[in-house]
C-alpha positions as CSV (number, residue, x, y, z in Angstrom):
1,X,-24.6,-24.0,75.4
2,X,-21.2,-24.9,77.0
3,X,-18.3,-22.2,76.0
4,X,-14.8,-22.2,76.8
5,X,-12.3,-19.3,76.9
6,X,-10.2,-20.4,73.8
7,X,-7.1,-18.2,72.2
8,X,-8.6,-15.0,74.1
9,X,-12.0,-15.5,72.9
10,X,-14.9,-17.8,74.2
11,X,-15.7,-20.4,72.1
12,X,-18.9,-22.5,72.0
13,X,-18.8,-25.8,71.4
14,X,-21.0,-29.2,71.8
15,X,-19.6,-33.0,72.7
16,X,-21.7,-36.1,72.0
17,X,-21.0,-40.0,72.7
18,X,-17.5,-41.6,73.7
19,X,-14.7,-43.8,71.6
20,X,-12.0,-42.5,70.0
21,X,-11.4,-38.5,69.5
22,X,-13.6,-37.0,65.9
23,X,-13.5,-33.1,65.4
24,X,-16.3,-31.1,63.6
25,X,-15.5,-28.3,61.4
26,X,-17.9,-26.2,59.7
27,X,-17.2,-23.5,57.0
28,X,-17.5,-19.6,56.9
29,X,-20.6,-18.5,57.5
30,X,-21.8,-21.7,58.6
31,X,-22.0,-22.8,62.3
32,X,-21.9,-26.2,64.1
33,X,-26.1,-26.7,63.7
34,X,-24.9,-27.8,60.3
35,X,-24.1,-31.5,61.7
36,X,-27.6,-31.7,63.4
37,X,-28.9,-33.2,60.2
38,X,-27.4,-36.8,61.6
39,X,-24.0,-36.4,61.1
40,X,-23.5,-35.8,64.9
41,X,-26.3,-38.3,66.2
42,X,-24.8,-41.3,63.9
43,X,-21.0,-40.6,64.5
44,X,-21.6,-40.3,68.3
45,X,-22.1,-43.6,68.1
46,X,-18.7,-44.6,67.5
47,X,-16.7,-42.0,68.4
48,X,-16.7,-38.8,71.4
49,X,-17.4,-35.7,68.6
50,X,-16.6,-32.8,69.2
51,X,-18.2,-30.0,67.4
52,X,-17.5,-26.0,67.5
53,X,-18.6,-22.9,66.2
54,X,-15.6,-21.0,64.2
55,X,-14.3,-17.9,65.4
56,X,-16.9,-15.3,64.9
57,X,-19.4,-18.2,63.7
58,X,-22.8,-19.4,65.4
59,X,-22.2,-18.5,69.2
60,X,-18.5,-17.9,69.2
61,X,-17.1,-14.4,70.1
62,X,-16.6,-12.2,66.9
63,X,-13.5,-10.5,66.5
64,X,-12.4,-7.7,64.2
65,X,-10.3,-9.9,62.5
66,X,-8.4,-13.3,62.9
67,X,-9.7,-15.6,59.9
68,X,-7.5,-17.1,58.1
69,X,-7.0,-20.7,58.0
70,X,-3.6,-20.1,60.1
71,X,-5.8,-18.1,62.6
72,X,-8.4,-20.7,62.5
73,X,-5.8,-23.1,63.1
74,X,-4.1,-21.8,65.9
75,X,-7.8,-22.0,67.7
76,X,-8.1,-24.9,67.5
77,X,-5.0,-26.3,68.5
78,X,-5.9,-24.2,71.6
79,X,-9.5,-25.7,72.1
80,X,-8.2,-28.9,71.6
81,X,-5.9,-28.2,74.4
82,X,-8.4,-27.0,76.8
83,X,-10.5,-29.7,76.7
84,X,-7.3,-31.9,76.5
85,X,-7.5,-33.7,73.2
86,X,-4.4,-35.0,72.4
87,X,-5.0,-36.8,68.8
88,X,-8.1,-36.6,66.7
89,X,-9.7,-36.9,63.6
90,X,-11.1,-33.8,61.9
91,X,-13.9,-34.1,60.0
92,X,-14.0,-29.9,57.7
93,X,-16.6,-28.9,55.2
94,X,-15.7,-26.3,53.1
95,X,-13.1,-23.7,54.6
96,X,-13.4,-26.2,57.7
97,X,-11.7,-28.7,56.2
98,X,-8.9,-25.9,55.0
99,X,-9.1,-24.8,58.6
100,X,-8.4,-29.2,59.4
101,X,-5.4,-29.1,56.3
102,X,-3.7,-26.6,58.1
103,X,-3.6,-27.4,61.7
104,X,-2.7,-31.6,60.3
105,X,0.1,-29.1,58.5
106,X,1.5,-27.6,61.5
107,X,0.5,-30.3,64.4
108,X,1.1,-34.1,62.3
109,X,1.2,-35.5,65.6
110,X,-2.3,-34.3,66.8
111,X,-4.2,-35.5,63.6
112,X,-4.3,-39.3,63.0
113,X,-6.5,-38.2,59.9
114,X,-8.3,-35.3,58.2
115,X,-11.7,-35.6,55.5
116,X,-12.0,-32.7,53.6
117,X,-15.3,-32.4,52.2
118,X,-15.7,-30.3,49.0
119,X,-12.9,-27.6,50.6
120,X,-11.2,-24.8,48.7
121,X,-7.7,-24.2,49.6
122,X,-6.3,-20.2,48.1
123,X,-3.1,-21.5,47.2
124,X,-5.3,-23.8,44.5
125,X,-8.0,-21.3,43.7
126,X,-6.1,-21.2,39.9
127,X,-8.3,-24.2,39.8
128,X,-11.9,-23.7,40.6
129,X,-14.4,-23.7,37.8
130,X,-15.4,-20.4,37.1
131,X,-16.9,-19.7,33.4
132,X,-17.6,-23.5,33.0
133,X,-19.2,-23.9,36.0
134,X,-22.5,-26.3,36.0
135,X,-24.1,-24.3,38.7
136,X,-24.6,-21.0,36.5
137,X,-26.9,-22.5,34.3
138,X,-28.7,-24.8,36.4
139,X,-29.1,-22.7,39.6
140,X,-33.4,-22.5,41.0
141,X,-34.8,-19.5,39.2
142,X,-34.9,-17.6,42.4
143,X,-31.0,-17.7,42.7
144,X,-31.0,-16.8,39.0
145,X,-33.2,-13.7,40.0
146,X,-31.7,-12.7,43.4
147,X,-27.8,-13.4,42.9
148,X,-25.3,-12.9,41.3
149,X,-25.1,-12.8,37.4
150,X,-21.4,-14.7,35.9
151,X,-19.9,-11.3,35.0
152,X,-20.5,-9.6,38.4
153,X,-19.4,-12.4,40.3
154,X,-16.2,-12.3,37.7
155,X,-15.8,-8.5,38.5
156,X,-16.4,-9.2,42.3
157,X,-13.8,-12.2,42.7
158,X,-11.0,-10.2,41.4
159,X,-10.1,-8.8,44.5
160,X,-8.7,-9.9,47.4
161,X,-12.0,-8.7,49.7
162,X,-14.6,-10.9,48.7
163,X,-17.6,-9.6,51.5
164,X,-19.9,-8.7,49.1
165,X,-20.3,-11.9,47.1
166,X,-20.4,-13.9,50.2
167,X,-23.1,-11.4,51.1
168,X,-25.0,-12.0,48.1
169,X,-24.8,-15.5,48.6
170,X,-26.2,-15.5,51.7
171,X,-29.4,-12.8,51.0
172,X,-31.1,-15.3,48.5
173,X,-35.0,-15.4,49.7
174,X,-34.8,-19.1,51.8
175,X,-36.6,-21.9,49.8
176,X,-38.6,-23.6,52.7
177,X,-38.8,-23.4,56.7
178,X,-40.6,-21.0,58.9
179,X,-39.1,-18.2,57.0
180,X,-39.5,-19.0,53.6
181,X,-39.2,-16.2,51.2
182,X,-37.1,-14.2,54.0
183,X,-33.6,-13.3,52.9
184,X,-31.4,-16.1,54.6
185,X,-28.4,-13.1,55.8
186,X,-29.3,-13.3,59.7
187,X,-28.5,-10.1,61.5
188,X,-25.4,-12.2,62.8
189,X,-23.9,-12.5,59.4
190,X,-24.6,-9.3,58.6
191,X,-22.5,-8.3,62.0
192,X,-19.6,-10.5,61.0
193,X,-19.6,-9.6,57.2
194,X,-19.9,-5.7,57.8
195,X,-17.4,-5.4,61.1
196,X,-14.6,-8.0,60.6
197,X,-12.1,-9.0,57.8
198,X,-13.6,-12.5,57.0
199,X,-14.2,-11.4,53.7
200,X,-10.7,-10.5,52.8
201,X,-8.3,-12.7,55.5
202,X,-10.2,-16.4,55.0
203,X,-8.8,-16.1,50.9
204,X,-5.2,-15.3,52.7
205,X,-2.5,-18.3,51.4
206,X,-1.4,-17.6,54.9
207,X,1.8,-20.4,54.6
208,X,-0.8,-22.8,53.4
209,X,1.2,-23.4,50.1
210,X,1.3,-25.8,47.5
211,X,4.9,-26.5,48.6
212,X,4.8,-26.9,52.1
213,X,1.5,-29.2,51.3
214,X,3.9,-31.7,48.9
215,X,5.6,-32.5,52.6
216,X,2.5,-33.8,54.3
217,X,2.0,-37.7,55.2
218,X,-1.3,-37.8,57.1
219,X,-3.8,-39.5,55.9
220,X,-6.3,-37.6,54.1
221,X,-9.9,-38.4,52.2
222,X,-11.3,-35.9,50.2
223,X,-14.9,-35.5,49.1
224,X,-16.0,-33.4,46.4
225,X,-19.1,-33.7,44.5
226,X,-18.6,-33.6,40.8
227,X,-20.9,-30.7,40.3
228,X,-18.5,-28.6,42.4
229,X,-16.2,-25.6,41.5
230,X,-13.6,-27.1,43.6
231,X,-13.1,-30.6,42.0
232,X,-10.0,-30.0,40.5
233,X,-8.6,-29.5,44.1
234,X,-9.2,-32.4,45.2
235,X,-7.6,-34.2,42.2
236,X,-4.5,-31.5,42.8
237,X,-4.5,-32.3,46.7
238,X,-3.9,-36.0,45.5
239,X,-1.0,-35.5,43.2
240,X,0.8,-33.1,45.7
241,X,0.4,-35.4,49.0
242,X,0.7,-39.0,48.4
243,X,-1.6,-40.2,51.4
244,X,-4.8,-38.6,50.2
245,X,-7.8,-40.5,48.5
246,X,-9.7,-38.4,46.1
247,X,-13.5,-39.7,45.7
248,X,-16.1,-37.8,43.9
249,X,-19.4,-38.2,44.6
250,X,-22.0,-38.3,41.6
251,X,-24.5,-35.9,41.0
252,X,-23.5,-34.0,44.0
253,X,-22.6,-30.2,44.8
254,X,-20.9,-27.9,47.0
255,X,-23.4,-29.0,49.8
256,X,-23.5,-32.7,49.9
257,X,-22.9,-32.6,53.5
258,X,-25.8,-31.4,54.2
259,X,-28.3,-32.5,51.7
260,X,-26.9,-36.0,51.6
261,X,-25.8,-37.1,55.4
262,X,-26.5,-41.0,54.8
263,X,-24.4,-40.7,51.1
264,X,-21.5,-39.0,53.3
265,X,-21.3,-41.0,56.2
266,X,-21.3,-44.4,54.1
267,X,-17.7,-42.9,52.6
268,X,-16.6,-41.5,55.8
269,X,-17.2,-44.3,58.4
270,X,-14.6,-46.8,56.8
271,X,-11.9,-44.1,57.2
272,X,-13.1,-42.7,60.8
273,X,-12.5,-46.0,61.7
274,X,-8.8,-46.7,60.9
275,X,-7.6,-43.6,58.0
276,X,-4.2,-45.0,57.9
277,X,-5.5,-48.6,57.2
278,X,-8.1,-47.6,55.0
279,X,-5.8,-45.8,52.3
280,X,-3.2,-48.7,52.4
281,X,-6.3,-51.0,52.1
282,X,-7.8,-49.3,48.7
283,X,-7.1,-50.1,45.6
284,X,-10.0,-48.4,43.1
285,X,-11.1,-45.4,43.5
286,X,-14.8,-44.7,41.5
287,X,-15.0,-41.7,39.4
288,X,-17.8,-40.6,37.4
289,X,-15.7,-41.2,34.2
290,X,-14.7,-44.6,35.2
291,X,-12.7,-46.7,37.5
292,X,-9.0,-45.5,38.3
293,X,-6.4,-48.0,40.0
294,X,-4.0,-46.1,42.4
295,X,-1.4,-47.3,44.1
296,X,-0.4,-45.7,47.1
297,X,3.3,-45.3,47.9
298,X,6.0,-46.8,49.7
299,X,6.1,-43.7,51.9
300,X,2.3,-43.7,53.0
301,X,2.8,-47.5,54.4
302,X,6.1,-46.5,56.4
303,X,3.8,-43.5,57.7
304,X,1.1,-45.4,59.1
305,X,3.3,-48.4,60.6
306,X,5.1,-45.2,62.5
């Protein structure tokens, strides 16, 4: 379990293979055991991954507070630095790929490309899915039972401090394993949801604007399922920045990641590979409504011959 001392705090993080420089974010709550479902075994292959456990997440130190995606950010530029990274790819699901949009934000010249998978950014939440959302209806029954009902989450997202839904979230009964029928909140969540600020500072714009964004030339793929509260994000990210590729993956939640490694992987590898040559190389982009054409501009091709 190799740790480093990182930005004052000590960091745990895991390494696999050798090639060119890939970065694994998770999201809150999450930790980096999330890409043990072959994500890390299959991308080792090709490239030395490097994986970590967010501030406060898995077996990083937790701190009182420090969790917005500008905090976030500035750790990893500083992990990154210890272990003397100087360009990479970041791979983010969730708020990890916020955590990736940010630091390509402030540090262009460390990124060579950034996938965002299914990721909500606070300067877009005017356009998650809320009311209309497929999930309320077709959640399992035991989610229906244990969580949250539409107009308490409704009551519970209007503030800035959001603990207590992520809290529900995580105390549904588990479905399967070992501990099936136990709530799923480990006694480490617990700690970082009832002692820290990750409730209220990770929904914090903190600079990560809609404006600043519009300046942004690295390349960038996003994948959102089209069963996700977060889909119009992606298809915002794309008309702000003009080197992103929005795909959206059929039939597929907030959680595609991790229920569907092989599904992921086949999108990501092409981009890994080369990001800059695989947006100027596109031409169709798939979308459960159809086929759209998109022509990337002049900008993006000046960018990548940089």
């Amino acid at each position: 379990m190799p740790k480093l001392l990182v930005n004052g705090i000590r960091m745990h993080y895991q390494s696999r293979g050798s090639g060119p420089e890939l970065v694994l974010i998770h999201g809150i709550t999450s930790n980096l055991a999330m890409w043990y479902n072959g994500f890390l075994t299959q991308l080792a292959a090709e490239f030395h991954v490097t994986a970590y456990d967010l501030r406060g997440h898995g077996l990083t130190d937790i701190t009182a507070s420090g969790y917005t995606s500008l905090d976030l950010a500035v750790d990893l530029r500083a992990l990154l630095d210890t272990l003397g990274i100087g360009q990479a790819v970041i791979v983010g699901h969730s708020f990890g790929g916020t955590v990736g949009l940010h630091f390509a934000l402030d540090n262009p010249d460390r990124v060579r490309g950034l996938v965002m998978m299914d990721s909500g950014v606070a300067c877009l939440r005017y356009l998650r899915i809320i009311q209309d959302w497929w999930g309320w209806e077709n959640r399992p029954d035991d989610m229906k039972e244990n969580g949250l009902s539409l107009e308490q989450f409704l009551e519970l997202d209007n503030q800035q401090d959001v603990t207590e839904i992520i809290r529900h979230g995580l105390s549904v009964p588990r479905r399967s394993g070992f501990k099936k029928g136990h709530s799923g909140l480990t006694s480490r969540q617990r700690k970082l949801l009832d002692e820290t600020r990750l409730g209220y500072e990770f929904r914090d714009v903190a600079g990560l604007t809609e404006e600043r964004l519009a300046g942004m030339r690295t390349p960038i793929l996003c994948l959102y399922g089209e069963r996700s509260p977060y889909i119009k994000m992606a298809s915002r990210l794309a008309e702000l920045i003009p080197s992103v590729c929005d795909t959206v993956l059929p039939e597929s939640g907030h959680f595609s990641a991790i229920l569907k490694p092989n599904v992921i992987l086949e999108h990501l590898l092409p981009f890994l590979r080369e990001p800059c040559s695989f947006l100027t190389n596109i031409t169709n982009i798939v979308k459960p409504a159809g086929t759209i054409t998109t022509t990337l501009p002049t900008e993006l091709n000046e960018a990548c011959r940089e």
